[in-house]
C-alpha positions as a Markdown table, in Angstrom:
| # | Residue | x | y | z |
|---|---|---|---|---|
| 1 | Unk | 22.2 | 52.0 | -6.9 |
| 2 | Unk | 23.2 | 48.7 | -6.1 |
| 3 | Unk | 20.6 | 46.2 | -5.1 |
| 4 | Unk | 20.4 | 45.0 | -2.0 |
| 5 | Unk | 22.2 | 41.7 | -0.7 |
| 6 | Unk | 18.9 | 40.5 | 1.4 |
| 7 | Unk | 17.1 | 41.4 | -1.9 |
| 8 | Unk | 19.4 | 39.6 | -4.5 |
| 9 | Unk | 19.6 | 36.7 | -2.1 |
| 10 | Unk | 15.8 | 36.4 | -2.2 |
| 11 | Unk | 15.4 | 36.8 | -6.0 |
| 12 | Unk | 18.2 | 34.0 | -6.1 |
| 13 | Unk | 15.8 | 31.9 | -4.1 |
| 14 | Unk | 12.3 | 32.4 | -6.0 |
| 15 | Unk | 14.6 | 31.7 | -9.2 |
| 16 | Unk | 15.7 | 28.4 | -7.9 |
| 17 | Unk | 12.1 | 27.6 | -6.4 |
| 18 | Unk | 10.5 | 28.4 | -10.3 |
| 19 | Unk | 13.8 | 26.7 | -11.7 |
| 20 | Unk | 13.0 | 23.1 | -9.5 |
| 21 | Unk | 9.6 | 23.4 | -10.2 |
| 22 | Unk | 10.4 | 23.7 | -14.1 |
| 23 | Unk | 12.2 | 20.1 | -13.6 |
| 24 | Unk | 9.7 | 18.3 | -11.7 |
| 25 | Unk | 7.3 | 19.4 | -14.1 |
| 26 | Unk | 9.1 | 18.3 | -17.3 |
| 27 | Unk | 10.0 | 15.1 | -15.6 |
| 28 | Unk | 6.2 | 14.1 | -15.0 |
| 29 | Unk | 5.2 | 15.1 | -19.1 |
| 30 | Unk | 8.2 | 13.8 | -20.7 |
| 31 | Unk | 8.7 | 10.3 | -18.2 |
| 32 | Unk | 4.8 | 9.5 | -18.2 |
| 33 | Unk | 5.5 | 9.7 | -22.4 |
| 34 | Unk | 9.2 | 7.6 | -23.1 |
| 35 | Unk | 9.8 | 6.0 | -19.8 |
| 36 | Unk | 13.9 | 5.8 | -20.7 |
| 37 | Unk | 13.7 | 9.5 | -21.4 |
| 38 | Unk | 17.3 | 10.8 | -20.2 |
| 39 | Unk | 18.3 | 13.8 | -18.1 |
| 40 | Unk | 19.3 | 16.0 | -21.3 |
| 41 | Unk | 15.1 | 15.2 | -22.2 |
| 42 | Unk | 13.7 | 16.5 | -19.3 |
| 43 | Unk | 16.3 | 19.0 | -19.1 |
| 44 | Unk | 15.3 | 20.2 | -22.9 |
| 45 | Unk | 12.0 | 20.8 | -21.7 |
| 46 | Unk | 12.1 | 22.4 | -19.0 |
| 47 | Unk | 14.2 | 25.2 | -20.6 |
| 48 | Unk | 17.2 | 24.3 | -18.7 |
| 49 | Unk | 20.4 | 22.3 | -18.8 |
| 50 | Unk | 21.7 | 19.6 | -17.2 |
| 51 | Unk | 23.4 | 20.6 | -14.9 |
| 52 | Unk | 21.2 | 22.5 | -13.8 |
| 53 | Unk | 18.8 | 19.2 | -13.1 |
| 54 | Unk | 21.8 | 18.0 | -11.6 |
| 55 | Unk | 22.0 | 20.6 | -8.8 |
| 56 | Unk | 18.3 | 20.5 | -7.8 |
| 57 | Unk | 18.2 | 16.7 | -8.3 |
| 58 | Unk | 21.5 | 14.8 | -7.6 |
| 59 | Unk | 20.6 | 11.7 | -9.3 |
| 60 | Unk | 17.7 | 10.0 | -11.7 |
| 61 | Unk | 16.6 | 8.1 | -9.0 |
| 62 | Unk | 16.4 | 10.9 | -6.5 |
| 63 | Unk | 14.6 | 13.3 | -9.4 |
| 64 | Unk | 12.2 | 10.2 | -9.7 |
| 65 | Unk | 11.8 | 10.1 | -6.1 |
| 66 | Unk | 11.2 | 13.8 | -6.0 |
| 67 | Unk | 8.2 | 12.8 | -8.8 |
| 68 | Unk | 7.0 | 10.1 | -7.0 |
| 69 | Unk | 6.6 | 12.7 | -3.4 |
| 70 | Unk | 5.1 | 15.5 | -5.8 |
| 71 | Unk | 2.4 | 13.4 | -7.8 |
| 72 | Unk | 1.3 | 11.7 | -4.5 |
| 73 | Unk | 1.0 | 15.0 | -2.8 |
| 74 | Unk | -0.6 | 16.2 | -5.6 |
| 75 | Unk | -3.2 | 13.5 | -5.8 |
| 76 | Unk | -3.9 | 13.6 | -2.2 |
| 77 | Unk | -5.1 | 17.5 | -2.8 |
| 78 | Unk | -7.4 | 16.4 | -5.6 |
| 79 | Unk | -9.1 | 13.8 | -3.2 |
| 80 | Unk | -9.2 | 15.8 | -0.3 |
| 81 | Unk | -11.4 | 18.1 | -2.5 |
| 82 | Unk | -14.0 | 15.1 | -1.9 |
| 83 | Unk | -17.1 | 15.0 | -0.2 |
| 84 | Unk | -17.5 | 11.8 | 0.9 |
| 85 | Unk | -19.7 | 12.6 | 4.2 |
| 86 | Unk | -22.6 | 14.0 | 2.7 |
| 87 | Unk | -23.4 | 10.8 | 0.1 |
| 88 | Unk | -24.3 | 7.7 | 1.3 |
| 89 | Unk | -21.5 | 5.3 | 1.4 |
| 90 | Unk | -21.8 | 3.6 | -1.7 |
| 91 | Unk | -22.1 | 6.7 | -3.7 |
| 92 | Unk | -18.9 | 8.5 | -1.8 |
| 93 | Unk | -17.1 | 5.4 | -3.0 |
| 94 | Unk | -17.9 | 5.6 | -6.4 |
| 95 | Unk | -16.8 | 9.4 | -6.4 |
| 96 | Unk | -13.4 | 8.4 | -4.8 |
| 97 | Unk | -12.9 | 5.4 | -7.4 |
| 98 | Unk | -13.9 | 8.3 | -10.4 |
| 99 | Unk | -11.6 | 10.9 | -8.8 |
| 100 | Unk | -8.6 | 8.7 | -8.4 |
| 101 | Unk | -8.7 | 7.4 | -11.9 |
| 102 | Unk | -9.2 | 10.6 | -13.3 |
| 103 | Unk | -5.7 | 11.7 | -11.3 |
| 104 | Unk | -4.0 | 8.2 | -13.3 |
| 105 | Unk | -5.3 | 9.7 | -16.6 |
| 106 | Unk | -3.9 | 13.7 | -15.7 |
| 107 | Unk | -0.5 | 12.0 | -14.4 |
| 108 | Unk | -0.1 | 9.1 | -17.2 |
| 109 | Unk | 3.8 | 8.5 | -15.3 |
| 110 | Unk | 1.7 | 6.8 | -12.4 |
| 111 | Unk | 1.4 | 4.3 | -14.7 |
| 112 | Unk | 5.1 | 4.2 | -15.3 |
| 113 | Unk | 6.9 | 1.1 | -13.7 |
| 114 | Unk | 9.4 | 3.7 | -12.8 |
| 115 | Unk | 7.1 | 4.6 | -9.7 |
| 116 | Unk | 6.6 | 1.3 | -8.6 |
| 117 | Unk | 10.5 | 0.6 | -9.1 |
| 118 | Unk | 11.3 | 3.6 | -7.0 |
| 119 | Unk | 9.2 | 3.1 | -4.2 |
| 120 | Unk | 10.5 | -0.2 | -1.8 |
| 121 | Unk | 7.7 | -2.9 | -1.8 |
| 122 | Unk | 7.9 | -2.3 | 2.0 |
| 123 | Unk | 6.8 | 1.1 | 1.6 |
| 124 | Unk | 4.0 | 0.8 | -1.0 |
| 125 | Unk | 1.3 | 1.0 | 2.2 |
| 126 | Unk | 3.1 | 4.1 | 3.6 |
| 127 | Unk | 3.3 | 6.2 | -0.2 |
| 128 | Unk | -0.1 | 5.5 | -0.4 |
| 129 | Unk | -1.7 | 6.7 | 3.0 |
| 130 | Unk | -2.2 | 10.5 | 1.8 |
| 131 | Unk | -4.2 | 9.3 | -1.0 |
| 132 | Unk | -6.6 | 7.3 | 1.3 |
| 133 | Unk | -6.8 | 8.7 | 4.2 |
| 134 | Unk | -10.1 | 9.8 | 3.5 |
| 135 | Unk | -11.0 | 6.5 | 2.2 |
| 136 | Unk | -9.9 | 4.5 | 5.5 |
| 137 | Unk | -13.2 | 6.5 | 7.0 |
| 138 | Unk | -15.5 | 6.3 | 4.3 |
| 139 | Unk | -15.0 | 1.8 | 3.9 |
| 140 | Unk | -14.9 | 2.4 | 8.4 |
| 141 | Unk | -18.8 | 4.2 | 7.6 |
| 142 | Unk | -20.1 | 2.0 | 5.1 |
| 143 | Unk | -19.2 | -1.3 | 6.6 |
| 144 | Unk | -21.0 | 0.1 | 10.4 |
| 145 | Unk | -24.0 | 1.2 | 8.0 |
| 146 | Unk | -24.3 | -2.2 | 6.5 |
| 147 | Unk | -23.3 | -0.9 | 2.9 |
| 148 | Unk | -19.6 | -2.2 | 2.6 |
| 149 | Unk | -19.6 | -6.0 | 3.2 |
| 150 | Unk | -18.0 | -6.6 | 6.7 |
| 151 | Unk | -16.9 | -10.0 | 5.9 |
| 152 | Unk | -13.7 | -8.0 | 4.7 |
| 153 | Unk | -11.2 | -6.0 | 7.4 |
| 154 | Unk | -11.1 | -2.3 | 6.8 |
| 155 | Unk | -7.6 | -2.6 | 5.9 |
| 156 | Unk | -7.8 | -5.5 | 3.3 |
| 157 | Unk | -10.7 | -2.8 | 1.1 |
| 158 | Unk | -7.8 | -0.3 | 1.3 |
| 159 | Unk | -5.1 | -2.7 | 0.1 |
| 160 | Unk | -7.5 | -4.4 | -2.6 |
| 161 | Unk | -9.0 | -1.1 | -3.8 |
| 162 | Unk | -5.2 | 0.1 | -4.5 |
| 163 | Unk | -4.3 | -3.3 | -6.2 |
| 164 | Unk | -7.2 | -3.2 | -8.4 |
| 165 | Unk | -5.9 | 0.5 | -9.7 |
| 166 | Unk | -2.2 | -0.7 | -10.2 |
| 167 | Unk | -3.7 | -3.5 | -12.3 |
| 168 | Unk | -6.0 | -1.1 | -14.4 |
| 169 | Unk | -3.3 | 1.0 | -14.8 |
| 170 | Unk | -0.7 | -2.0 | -16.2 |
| 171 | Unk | -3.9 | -3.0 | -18.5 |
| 172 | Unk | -3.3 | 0.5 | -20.0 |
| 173 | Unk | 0.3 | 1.0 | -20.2 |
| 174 | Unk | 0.5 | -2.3 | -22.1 |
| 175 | Unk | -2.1 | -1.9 | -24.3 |
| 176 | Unk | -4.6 | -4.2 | -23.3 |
| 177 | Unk | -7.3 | -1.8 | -22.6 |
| 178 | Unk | -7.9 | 1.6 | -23.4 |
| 179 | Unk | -8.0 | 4.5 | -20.1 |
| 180 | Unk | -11.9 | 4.5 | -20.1 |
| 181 | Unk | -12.4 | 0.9 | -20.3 |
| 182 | Unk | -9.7 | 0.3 | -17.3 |
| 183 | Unk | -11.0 | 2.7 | -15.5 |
| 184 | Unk | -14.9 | 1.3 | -15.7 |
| 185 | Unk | -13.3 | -2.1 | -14.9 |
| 186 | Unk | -11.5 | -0.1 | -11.7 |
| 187 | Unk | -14.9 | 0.7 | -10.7 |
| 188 | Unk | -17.0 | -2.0 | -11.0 |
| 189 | Unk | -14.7 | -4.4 | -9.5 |
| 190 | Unk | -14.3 | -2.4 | -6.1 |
| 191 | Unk | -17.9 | -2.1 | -6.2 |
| 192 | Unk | -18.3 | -5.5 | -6.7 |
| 193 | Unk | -15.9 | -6.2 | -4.1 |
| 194 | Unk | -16.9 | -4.0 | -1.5 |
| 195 | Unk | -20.7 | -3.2 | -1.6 |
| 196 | Unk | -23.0 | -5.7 | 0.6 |
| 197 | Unk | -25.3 | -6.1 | -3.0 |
| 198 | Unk | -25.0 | -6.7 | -6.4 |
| 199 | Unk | -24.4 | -3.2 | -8.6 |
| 200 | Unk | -26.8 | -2.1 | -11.3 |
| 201 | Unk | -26.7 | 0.0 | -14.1 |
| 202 | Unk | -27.5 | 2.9 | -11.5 |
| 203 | Unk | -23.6 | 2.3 | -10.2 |
């Protein structure tokens, strides 16, 4: 018996999901390893050709773009996961700061100067809202607690705290320091930054 049109036109569409998916996946492994890595590479690994890539992804830069929307959707899950009511202020912070690195060091191609190419200067502050929209809340609570040093607008914490992980991150991908180093300086350095005292060991 032949199968059924609705049928066939649904497996057609959970084929090209998996088959997308498959890309977008091989595109985060192989460009966060060899950042010139060509559409045959990705295509190699994720068990398809090129053309293939081609038809889900028109171009490189729209494939990257189509990285760029995944990983920051995907990093916005991770720190959703948060709880950053419960602990006081300064603790929620250091949570968020451990979480987000830990997302850099799962994703090495958010290091990649291929995401910071693809996404317009003008836009930087936009790409990143997902990631910190539980952040704007948690620098809002800590500065009306007296924790976060109000000196500092909310929004000039956000853009800092974001600056300070693009530069940990560079540290990285040239060599200069090693993940777990960057990532303590990451830390310390929004602390020291943000929290109305000094930190201590106990940060």
């Amino acid at each position: 018996m032949a199968e059924p049109v609705a049928q066939r036109s649904r497996k057609r569409r959970l084929d090209a999901k998996r088959s997308r998916a498959a890309v977008l996946d091989a595109a985060i492994a192989v460009l966060g390893r060899q950042v010139d890595a060509s559409i045959e590479d990705i295509a190699a690994v994720a068990g398809v050709v090129r053309q293939t890539v081609y038809a889900h992804f028109p171009s490189r830069t729209a494939l990257i773009g189509a990285v760029v929307e995944h990983l920051t959707a995907e990093s916005a899950r991770a720190l959703d996961a948060l709880d950053l009511t419960t602990p006081p202020p300064d603790e929620a912070l250091r949570r968020w700061l451990e979480a987000s690195w830990a997302v850099v060091l799962r994703y090495p191609v958010l290091l990649s100067p291929l995401i910071a190419d693809a996404v317009p200067p003008a836009d930087e502050h936009d790409r990143h809202r997902p990631v910190t929209a539980q952040l704007d809340a948690l620098v809002r609570r800590g500065r009306q607690a007296g924790v976060f040093d109000a000196r500092h607008g909310e929004s000039w914490i956000i853009t800092v705290t974001i600056a300070l992980g693009h530069a940990a991150g560079q540290e990285v991908t040239a060599g200069r320091m090693g993940p777990d180093e960057a990532g303590a300086a990451y830390r310390d350095s929004v602390l020291r930054l943000v929290l109305n005292r000094p930190i201590t060991e106990a940060d």
